[in-house]
DRENLUMMAR-404195 format. One record per residue (C-alpha): x negated, y negated, z negated; residue in three letters. Coordinates in steps of 0.02 Angstrom, whole numbers, padded with zeros to 5 digits, always signed. Layout:
<nodes>
XYZALA ...
</nodes>
This chain:
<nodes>
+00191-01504+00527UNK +00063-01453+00403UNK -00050-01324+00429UNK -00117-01184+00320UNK -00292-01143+00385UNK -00290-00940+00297UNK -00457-00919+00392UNK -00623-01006+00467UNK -00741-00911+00593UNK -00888-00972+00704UNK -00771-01007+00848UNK -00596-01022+00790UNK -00482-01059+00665UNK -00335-00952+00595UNK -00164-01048+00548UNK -00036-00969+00468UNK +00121-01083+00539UNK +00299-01039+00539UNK +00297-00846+00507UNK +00166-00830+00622UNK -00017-00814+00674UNK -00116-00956+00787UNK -00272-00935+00812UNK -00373-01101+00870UNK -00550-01090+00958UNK -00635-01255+00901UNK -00767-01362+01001UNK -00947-01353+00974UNK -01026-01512+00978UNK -01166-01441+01002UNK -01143-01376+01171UNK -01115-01480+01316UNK -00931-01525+01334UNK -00886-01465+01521UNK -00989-01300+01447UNK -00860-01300+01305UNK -00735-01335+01383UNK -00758-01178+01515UNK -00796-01061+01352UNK -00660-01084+01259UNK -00524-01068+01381UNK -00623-00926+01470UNK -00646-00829+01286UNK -00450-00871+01249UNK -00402-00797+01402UNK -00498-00642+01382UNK -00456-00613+01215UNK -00264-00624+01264UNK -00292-00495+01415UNK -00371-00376+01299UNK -00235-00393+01141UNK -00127-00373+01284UNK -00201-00202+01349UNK -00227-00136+01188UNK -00043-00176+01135UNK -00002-00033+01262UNK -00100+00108+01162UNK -00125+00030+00990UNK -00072-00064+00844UNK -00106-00229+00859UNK -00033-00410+00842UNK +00094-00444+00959UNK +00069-00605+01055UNK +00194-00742+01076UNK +00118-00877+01170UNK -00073-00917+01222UNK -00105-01097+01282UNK -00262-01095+01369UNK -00260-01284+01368UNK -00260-01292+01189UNK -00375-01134+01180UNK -00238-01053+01053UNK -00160-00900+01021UNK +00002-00875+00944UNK +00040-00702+00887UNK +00125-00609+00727UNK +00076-00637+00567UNK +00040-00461+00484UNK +00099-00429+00319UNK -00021-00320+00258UNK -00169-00239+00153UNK -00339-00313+00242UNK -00456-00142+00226UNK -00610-00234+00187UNK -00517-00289-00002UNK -00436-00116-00019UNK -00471+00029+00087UNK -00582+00098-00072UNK -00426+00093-00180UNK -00320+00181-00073UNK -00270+00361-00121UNK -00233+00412+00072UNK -00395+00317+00120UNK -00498+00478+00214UNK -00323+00492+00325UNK -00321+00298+00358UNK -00500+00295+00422UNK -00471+00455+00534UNK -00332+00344+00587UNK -00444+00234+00645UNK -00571+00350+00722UNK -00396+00390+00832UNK -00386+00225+00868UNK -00558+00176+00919UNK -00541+00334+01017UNK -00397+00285+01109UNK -00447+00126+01139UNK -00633+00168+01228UNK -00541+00298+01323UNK -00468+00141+01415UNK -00605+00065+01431UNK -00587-00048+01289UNK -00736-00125+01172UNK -00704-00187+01010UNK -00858-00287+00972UNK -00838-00315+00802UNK -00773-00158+00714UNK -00771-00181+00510UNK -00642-00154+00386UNK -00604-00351+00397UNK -00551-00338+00560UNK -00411-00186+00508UNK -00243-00235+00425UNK -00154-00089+00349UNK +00047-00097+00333UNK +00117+00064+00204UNK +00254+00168+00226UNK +00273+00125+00413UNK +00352-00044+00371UNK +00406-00162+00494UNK +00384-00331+00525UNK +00560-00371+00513UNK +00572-00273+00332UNK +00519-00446+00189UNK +00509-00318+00069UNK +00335-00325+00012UNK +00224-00185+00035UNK +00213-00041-00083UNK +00070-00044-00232UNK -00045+00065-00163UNK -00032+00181-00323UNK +00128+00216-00259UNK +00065+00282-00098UNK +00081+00471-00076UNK -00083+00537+00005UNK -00002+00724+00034UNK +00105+00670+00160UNK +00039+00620+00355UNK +00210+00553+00383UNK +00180+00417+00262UNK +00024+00334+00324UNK +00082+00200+00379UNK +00002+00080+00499UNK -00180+00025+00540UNK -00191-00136+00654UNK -00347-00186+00735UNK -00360-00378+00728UNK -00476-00493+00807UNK -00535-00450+00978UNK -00660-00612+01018UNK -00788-00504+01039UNK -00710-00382+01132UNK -00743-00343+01323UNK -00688-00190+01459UNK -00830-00081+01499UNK -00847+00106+01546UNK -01036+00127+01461UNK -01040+00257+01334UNK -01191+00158+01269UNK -01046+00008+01242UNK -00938+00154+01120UNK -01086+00193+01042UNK -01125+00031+00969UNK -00945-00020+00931UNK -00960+00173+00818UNK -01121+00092+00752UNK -01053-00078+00683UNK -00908+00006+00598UNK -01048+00144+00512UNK -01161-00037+00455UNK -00988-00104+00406UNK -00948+00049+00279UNK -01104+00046+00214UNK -01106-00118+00181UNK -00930-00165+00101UNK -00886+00023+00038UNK -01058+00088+00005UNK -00986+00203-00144UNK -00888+00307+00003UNK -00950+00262+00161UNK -01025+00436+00207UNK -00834+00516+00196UNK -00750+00368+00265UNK -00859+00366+00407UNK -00867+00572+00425UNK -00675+00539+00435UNK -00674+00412+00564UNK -00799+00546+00663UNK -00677+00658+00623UNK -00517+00559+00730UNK -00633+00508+00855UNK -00652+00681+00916UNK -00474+00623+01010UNK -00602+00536+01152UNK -00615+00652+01301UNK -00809+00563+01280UNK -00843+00601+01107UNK -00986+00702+01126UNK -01071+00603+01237UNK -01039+00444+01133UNK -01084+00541+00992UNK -01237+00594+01064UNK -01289+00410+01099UNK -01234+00359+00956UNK -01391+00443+00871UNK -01497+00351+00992UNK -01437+00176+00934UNK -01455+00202+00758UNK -01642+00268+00798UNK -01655+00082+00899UNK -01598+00024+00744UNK -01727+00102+00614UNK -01883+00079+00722UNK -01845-00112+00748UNK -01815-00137+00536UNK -01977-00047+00531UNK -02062-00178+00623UNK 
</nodes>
């Protein structure tokens, strides 16, 4: 059966197969084979148990099957707007990313790390559409931005990097990669997208603490750019 490689990272490969997603962590020839070999599966397995968790509190892919043989992942295919292409386009786009500052809330309220927060890792779904519904998606100049009830859906994808941990310092960081994100890819509007995302994150019992810290990291951050 053919497959349609949609995406290449550093340690896997995303297939779109069959109406769904399979993602495929590939070897490393550079790295010792029994070492590989333990990675992979380990880093498959992890990944699984955390899309899992967060599929409890979040929007995310649902899983079908994870072969920790084959170090693969099968799970949904989302038909959807990828953020990083067209979060600056969208008319509702302040209410998506305090959206997401809900979500990352919710998520490091359980203990849950990211580890790789950007606007490439968020797939955005209109109008509450489900999976089930072919139609496609609505332009998004036909999204109404007046109305809450028509936000739609924000799915956080791609948890390789993700881990458990209960260290606000661990928040902080995962609030700092999605501020260098913003800048980076939506420079033009980062201050109120990321304001926003401040703004939903005030959900987290911990946001002033994480908040707090989060000042600390980006002060890490300047001093060693100075250097």
């Amino acid at each position: 059966m053919k497959e349609n490689i949609i995406g290449t990272g550093a340690e896997a490969i995303l297939i779109h197969q069959d109406g769904k997603l399979l993602k495929r962590r590939i070897k490393k020839s550079y790295r010792i084979e029994v070492l590989d070999e333990k990675l992979r599966k380990s880093r498959t397995k992890k990944e699984a148990k955390l899309l899992e968790k967060a599929s409890k509190l979040i929007s995310v892919p649902k899983i079908i099957k994870v072969n920790e043989k084959t170090k693969e992942i099968d799970m949904e295919f989302l038909e959807g707007l990828k953020l990083s292409d067209n979060l600056d386009s969208l008319k509702n786009a302040e209410e998506i990313c305090r959206e997401i500052g809900k979500n990352i809330a919710i998520l490091h309220d359980n203990n849950i790390i990211h580890g790789d927060l950007t606007t490439s890792n968020m797939i955005y779904i209109p109008d509450n559409k489900s999976q089930k519904d072919k139609t496609e998606a609505p332009l998004i100049s036909d999204i109404d931005d007046n109305s809450s009830k028509n936000i739609g859906k924000v799915y956080f994808i791609d948890f390789g990097l993700g881990f458990e941990s209960k260290k606000i310092e661990d928040k902080a960081v995962d609030l700092h990669l999605i501020k260098q994100a913003l800048e980076a890819k939506h420079f033009n509007n980062y201050e109120k997208f990321f304001a926003a995302i401040l703004e939903g994150y005030k959900l987290s019992k911990h946001h002033l603490a994480t908040l707090s810290r989060l000042k600390a990291v980006e002060k890490r951050g300047r001093y060693k750019g100075a250097c």
